[in-house]
Structures are given as C-alpha cells and as structure tokens.
N, CA, C and O atoms as a GROMACS GRO file, in nm:
protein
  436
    1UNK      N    1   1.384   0.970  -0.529
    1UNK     CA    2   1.340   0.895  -0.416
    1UNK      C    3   1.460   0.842  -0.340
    1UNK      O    4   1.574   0.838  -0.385
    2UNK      N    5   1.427   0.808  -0.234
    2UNK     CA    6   1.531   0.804  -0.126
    2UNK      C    7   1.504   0.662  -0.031
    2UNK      O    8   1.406   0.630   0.035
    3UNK      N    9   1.605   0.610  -0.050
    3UNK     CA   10   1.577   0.436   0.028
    3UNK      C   11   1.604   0.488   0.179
    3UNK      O   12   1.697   0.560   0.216
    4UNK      N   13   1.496   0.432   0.258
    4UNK     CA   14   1.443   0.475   0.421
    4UNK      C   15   1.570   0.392   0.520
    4UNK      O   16   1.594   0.413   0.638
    5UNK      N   17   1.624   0.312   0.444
    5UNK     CA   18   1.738   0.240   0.512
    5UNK      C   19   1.822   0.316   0.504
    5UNK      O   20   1.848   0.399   0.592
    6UNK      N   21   1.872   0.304   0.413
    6UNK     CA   22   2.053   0.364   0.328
    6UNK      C   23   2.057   0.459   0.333
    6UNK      O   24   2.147   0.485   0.413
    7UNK      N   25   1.996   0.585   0.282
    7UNK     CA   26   1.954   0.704   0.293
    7UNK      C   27   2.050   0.733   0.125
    7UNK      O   28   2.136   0.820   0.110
    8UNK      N   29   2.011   0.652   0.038
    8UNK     CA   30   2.093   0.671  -0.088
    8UNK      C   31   1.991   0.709  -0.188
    8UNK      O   32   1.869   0.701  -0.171
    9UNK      N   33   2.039   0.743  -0.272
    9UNK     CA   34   1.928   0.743  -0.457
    9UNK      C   35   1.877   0.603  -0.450
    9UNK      O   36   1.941   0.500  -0.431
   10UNK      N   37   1.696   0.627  -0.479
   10UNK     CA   38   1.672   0.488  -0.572
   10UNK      C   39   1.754   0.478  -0.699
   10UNK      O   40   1.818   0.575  -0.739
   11UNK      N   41   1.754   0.381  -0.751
   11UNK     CA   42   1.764   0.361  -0.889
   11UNK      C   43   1.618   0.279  -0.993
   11UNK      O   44   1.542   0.182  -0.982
   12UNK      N   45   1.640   0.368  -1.071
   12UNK     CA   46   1.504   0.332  -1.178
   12UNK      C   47   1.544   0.216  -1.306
   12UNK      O   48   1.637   0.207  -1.387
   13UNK      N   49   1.452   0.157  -1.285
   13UNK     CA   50   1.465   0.050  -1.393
   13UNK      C   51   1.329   0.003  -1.481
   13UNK      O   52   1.239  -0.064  -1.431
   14UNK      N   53   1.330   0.056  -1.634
   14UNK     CA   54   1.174   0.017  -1.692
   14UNK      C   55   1.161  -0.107  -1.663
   14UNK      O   56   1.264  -0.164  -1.626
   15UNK      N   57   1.043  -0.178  -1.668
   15UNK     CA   58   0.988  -0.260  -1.686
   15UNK      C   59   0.864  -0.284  -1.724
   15UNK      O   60   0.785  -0.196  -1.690
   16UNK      N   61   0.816  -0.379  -1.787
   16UNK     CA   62   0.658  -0.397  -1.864
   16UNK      C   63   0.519  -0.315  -1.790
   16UNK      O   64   0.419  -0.260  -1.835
   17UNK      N   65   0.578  -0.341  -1.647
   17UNK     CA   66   0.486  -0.226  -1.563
   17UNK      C   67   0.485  -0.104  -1.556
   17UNK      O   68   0.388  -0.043  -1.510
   18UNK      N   69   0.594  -0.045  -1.602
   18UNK     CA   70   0.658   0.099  -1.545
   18UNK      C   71   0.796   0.092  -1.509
   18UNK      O   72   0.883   0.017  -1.554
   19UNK      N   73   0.802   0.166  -1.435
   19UNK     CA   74   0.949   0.179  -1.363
   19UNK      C   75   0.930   0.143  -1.194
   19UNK      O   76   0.843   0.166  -1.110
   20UNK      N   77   1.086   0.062  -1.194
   20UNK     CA   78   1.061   0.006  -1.062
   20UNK      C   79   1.204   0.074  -1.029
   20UNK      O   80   1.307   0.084  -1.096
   21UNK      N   81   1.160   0.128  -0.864
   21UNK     CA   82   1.283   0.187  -0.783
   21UNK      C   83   1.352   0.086  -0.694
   21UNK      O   84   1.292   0.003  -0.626
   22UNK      N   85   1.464   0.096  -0.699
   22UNK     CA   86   1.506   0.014  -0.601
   22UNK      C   87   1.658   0.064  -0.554
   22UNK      O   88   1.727   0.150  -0.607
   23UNK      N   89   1.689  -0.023  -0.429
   23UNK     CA   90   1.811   0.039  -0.348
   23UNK      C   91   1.932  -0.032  -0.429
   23UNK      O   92   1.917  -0.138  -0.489
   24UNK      N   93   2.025   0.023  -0.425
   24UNK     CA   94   2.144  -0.044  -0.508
   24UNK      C   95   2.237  -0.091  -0.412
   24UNK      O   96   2.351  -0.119  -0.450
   25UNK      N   97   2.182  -0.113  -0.223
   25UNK     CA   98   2.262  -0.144  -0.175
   25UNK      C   99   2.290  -0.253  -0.154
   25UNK      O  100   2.178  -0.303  -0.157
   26UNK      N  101   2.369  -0.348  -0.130
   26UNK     CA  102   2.346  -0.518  -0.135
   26UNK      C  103   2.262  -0.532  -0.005
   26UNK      O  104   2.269  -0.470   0.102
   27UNK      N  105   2.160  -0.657  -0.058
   27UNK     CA  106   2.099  -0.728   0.026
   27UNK      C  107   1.971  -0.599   0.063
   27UNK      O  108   1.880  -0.611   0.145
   28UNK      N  109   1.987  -0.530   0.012
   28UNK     CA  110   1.846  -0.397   0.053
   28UNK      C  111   1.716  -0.469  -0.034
   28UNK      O  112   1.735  -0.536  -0.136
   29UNK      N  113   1.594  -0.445   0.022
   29UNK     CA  114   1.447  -0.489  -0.010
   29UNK      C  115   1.400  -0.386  -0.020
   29UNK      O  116   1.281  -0.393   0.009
   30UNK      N  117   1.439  -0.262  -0.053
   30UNK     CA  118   1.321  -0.136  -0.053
   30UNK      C  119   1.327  -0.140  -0.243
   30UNK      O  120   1.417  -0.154  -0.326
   31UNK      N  121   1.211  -0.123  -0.245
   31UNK     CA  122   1.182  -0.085  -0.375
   31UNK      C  123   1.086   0.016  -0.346
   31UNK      O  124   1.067   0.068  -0.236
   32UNK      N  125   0.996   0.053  -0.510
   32UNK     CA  126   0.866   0.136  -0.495
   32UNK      C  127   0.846   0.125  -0.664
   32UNK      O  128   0.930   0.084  -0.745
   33UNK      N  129   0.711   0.174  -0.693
   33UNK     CA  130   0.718   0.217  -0.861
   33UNK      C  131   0.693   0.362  -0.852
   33UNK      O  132   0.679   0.430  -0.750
   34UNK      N  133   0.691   0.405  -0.998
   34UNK     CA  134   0.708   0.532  -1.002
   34UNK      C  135   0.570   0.563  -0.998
   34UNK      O  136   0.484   0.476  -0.982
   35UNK      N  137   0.534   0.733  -1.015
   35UNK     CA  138   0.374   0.760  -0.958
   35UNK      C  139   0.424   0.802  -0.822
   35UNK      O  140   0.536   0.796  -0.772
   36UNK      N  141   0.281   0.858  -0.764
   36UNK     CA  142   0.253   0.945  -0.662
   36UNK      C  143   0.164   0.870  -0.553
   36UNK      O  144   0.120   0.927  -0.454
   37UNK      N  145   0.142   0.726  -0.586
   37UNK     CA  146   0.090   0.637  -0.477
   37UNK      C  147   0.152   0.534  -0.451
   37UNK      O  148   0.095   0.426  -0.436
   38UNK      N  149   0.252   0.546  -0.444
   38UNK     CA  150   0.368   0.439  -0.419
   38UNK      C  151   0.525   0.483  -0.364
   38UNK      O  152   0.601   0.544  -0.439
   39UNK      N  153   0.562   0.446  -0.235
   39UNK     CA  154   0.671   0.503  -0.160
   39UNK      C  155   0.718   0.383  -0.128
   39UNK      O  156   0.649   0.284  -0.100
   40UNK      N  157   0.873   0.393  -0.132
   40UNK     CA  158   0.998   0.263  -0.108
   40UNK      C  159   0.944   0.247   0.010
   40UNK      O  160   0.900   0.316   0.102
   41UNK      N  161   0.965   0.098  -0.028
   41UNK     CA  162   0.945   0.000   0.140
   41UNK      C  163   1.018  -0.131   0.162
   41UNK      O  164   1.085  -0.150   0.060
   42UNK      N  165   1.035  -0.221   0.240
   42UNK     CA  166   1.118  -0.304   0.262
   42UNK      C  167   1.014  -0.437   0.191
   42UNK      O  168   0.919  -0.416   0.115
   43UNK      N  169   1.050  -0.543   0.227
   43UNK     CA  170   0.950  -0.692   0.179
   43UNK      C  171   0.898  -0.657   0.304
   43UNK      O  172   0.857  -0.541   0.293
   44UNK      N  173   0.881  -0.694   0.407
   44UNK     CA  174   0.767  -0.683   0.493
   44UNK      C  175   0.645  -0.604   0.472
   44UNK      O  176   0.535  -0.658   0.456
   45UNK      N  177   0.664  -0.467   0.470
   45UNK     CA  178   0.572  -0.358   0.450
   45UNK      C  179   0.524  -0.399   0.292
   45UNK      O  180   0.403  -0.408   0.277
   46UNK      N  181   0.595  -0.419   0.192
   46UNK     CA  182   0.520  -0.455   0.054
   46UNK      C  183   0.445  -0.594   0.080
   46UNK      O  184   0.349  -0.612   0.005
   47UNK      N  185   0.466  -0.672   0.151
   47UNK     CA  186   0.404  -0.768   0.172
   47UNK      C  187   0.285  -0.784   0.238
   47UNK      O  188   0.204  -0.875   0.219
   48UNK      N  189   0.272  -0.633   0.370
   48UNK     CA  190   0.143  -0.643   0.431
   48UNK      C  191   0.036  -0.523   0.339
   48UNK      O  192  -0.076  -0.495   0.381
   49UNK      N  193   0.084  -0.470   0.229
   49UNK     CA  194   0.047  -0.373   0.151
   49UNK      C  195  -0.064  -0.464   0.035
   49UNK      O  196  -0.173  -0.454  -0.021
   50UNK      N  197   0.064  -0.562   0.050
   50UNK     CA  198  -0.019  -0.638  -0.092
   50UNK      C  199  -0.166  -0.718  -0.006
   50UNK      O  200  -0.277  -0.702  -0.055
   51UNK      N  201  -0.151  -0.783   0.094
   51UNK     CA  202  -0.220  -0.810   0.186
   51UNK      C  203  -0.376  -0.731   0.212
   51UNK      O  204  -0.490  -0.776   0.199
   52UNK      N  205  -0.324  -0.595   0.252
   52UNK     CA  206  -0.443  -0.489   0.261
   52UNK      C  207  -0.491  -0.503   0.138
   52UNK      O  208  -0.610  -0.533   0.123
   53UNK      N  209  -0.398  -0.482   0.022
   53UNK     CA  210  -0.520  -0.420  -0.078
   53UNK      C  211  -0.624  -0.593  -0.134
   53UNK      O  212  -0.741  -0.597  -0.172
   54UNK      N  213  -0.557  -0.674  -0.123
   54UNK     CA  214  -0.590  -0.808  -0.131
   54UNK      C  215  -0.739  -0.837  -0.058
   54UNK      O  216  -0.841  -0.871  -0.119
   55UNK      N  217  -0.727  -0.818   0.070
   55UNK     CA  218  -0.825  -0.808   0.145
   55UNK      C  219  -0.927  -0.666   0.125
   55UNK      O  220  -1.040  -0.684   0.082
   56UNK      N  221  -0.897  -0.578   0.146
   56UNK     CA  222  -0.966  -0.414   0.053
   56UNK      C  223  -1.051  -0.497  -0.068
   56UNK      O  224  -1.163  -0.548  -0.066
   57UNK      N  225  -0.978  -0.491  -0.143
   57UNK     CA  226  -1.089  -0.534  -0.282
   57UNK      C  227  -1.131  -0.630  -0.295
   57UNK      O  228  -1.170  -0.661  -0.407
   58UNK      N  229  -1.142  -0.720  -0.191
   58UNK     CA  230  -1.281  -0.785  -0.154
   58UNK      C  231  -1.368  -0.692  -0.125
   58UNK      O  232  -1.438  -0.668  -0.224
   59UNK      N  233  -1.393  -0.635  -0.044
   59UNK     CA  234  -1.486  -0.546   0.020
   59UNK      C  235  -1.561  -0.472  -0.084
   59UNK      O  236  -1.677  -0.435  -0.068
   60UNK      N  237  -1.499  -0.453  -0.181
   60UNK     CA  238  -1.597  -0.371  -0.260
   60UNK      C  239  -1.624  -0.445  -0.368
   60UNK      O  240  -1.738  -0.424  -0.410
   61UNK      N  241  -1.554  -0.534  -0.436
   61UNK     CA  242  -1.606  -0.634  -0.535
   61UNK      C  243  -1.678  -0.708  -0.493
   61UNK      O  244  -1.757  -0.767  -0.566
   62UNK      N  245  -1.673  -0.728  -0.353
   62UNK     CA  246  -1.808  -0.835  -0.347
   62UNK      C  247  -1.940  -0.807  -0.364
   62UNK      O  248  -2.038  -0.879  -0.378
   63UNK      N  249  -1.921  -0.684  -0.362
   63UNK     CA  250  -2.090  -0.578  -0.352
   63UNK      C  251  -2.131  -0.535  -0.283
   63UNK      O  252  -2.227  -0.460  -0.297
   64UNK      N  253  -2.042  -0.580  -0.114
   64UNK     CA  254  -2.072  -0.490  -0.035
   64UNK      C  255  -2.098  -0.369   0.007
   64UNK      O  256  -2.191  -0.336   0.080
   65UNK      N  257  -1.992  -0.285  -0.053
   65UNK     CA  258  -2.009  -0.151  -0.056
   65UNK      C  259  -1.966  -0.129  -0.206
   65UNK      O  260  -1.923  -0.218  -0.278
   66UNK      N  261  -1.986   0.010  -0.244
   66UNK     CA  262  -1.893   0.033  -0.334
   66UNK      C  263  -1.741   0.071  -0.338
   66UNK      O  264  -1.676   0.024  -0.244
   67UNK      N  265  -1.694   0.121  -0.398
   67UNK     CA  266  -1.548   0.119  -0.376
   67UNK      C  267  -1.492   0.245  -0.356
   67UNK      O  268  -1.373   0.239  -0.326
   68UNK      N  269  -1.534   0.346  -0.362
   68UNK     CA  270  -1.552   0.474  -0.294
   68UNK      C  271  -1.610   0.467  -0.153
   68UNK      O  272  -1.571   0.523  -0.050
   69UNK      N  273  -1.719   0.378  -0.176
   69UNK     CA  274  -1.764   0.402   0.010
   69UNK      C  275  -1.657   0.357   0.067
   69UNK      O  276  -1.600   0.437   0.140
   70UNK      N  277  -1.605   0.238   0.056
   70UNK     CA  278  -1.504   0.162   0.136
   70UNK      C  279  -1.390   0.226   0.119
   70UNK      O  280  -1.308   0.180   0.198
   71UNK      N  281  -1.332   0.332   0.035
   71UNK     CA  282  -1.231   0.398   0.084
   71UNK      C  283  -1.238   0.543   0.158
   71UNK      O  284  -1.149   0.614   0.203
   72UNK      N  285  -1.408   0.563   0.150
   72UNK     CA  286  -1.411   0.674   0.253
   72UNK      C  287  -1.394   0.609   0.413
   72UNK      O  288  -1.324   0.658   0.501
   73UNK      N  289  -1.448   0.529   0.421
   73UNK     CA  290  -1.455   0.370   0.534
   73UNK      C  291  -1.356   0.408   0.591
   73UNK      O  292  -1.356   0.475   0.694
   74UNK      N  293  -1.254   0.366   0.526
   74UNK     CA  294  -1.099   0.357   0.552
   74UNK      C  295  -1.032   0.478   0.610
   74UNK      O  296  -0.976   0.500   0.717
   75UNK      N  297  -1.056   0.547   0.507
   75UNK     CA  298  -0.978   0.694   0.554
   75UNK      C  299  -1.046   0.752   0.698
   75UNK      O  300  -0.975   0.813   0.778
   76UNK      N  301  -1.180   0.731   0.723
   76UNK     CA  302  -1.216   0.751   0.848
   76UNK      C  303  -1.170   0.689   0.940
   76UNK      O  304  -1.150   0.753   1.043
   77UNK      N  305  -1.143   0.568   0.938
   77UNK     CA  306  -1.099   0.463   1.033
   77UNK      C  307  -0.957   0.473   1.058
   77UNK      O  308  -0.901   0.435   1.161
   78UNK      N  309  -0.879   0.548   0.913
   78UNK     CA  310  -0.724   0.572   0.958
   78UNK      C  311  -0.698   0.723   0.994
   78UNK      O  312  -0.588   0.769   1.026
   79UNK      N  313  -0.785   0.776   0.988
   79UNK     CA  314  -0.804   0.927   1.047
   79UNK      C  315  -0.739   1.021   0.914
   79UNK      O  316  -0.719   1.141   0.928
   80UNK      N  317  -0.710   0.953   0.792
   80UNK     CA  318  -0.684   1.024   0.695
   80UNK      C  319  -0.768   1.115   0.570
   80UNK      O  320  -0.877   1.059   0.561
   81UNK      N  321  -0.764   1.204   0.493
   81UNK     CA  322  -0.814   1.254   0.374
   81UNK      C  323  -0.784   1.191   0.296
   81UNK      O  324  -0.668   1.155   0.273
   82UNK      N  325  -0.934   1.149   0.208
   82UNK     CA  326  -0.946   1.063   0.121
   82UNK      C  327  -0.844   1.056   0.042
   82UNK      O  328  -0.784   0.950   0.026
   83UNK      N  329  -0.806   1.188  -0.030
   83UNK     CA  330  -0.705   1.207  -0.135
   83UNK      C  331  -0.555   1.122  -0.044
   83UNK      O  332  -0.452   1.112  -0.110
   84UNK      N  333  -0.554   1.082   0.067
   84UNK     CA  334  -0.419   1.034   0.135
   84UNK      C  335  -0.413   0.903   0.152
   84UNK      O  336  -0.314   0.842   0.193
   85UNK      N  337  -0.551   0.844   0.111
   85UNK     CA  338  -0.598   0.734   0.160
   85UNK      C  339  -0.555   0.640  -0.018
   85UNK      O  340  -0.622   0.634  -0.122
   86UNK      N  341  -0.398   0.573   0.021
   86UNK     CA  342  -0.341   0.504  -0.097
   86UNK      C  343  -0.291   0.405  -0.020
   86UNK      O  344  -0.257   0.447   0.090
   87UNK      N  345  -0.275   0.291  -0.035
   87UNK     CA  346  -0.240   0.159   0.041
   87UNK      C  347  -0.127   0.144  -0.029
   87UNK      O  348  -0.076   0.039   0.010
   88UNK      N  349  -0.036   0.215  -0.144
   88UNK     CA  350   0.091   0.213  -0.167
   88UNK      C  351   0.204   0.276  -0.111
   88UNK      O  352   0.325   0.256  -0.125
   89UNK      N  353   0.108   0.394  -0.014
   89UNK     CA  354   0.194   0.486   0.078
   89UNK      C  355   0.183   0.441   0.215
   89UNK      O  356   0.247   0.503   0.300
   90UNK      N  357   0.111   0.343   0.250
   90UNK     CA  358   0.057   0.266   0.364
   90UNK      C  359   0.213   0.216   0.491
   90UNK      O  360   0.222   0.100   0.450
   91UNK      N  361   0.266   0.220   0.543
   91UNK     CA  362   0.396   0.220   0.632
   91UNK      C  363   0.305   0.075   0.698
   91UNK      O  364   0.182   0.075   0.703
   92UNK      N  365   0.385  -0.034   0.742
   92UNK     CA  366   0.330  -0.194   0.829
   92UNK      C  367   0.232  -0.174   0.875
   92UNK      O  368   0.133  -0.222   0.820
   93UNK      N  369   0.218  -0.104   0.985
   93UNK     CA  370   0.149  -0.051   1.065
   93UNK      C  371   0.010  -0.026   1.009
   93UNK      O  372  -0.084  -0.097   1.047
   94UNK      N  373  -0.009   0.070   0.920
   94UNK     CA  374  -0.148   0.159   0.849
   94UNK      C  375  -0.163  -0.022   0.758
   94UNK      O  376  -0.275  -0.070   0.776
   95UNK      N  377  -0.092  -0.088   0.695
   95UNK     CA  378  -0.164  -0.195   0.593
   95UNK      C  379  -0.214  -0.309   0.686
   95UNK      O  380  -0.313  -0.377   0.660
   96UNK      N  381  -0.150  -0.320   0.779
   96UNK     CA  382  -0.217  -0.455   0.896
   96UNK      C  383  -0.316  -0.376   0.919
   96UNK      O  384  -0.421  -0.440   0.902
   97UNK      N  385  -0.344  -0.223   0.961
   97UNK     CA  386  -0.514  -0.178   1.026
   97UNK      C  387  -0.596  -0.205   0.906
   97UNK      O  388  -0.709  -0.241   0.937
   98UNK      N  389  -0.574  -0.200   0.785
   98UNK     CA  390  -0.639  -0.200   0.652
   98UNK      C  391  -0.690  -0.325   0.675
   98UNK      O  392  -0.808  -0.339   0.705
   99UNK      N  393  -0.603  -0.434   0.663
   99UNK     CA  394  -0.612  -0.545   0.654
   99UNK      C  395  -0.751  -0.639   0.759
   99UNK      O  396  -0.836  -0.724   0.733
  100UNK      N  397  -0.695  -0.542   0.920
  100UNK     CA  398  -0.832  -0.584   0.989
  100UNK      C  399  -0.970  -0.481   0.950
  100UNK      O  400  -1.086  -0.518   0.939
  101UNK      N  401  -0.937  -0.397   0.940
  101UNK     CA  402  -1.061  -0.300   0.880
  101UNK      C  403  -1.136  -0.419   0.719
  101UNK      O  404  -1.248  -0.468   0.729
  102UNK      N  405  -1.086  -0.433   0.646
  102UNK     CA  406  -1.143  -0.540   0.530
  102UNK      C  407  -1.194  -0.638   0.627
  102UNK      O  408  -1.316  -0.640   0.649
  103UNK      N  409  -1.112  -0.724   0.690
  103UNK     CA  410  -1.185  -0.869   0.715
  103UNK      C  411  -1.285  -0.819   0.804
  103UNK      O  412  -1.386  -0.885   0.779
  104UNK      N  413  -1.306  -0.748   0.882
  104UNK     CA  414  -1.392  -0.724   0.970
  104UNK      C  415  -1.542  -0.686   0.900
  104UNK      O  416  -1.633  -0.768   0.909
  105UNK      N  417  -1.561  -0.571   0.836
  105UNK     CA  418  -1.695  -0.601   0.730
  105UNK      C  419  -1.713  -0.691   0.652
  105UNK      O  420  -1.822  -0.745   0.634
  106UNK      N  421  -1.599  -0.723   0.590
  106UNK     CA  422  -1.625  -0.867   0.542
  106UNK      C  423  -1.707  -0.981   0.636
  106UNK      O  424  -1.817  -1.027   0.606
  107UNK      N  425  -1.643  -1.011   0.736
  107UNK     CA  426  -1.764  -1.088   0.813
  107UNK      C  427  -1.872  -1.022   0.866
  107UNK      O  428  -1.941  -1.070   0.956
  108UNK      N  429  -1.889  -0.932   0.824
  108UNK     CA  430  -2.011  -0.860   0.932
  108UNK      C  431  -2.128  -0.896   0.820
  108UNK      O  432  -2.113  -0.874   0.700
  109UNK      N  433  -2.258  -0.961   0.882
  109UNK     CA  434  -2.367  -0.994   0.817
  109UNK      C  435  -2.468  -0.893   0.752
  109UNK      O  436  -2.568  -0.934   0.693
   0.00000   0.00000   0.00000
C-alpha cells in the first residue's frame, strides 16, 4: 500500500485488531488496516468514515430497514455495485454523502 500524500510504502504494524498501515513520514495521518475494505486516508477522511458508518448502522439496527437493504440504498444513491459499496474505501466526499443519506431516512417517518 501506498500513502496518497508521500507516495512512499505503508508500514505494517500488528496490533490486537490486525495490522495497522501507516506512513512513516513525520507528521503524516494516513493510515488504513489490512483487508480489502480499507484504503489509507488522512484524519479527516477516517474521521468522516467513522461518522458514515456511525450514522449507517443506525439505519439498519434500528429496524428500519435491514442491513442489506440499506446498503443496496446506498450503493444506488452513490451510483456504485454493491460489492464496491465499503465505507472503508469511502474518499471525504462519498462518507459525508453516506452520512446525509443515513440521517435523512433516519428522520423520515
């Protein structure tokens, strides 16, 4: 993996979770974990990621939908295939639409 800033090697480090990637450059915020639904990002973008999915799983734990419907929901609404539709590969942009896509059925009666 490849930090979107630096354009250097992540570096891998176990931890109780897995393995966490990160930039070895000073003062760099891109990390990622390892797996195939998760791509280096800065604190902002991990921050509106955590956000989406925060808001997302409301939507389906509440009982609103199930949790398949609401990620077919999604992927329609982001114009993506389901199989693409991962809020760990999500870039600022795609997790803030997530984010209003959740609250918005969420209030809807």
């Amino acid at each position: 993996m490849i930090c979107p800033d630096h354009k250097c090697k992540l570096v891998g480090r176990s931890t109780r979770f897995g393995i966490r990637y990160y930039c070895p450059e000073n003062d760099c915020t891109v990390v990622c974990w390892d797996g195939s639904t998760s791509t280096p990002a800065d604190v902002e973008t991990r921050q509106a990621r955590i956000k989406a999915h925060n808001a997302f799983d409301k939507l389906w734990q509440s009982g609103k939908m199930s949790r398949i419907k609401a990620y077919r929901k999604l992927a329609k609404v982001l114009r993506l295939k389901i199989k693409d539709t991962h809020i760990g590969q999500f870039d600022k942009k795609m997790a803030l639409k997530t984010q209003k896509f959740a609250k918005r059925l969420l209030e809807k009666k």
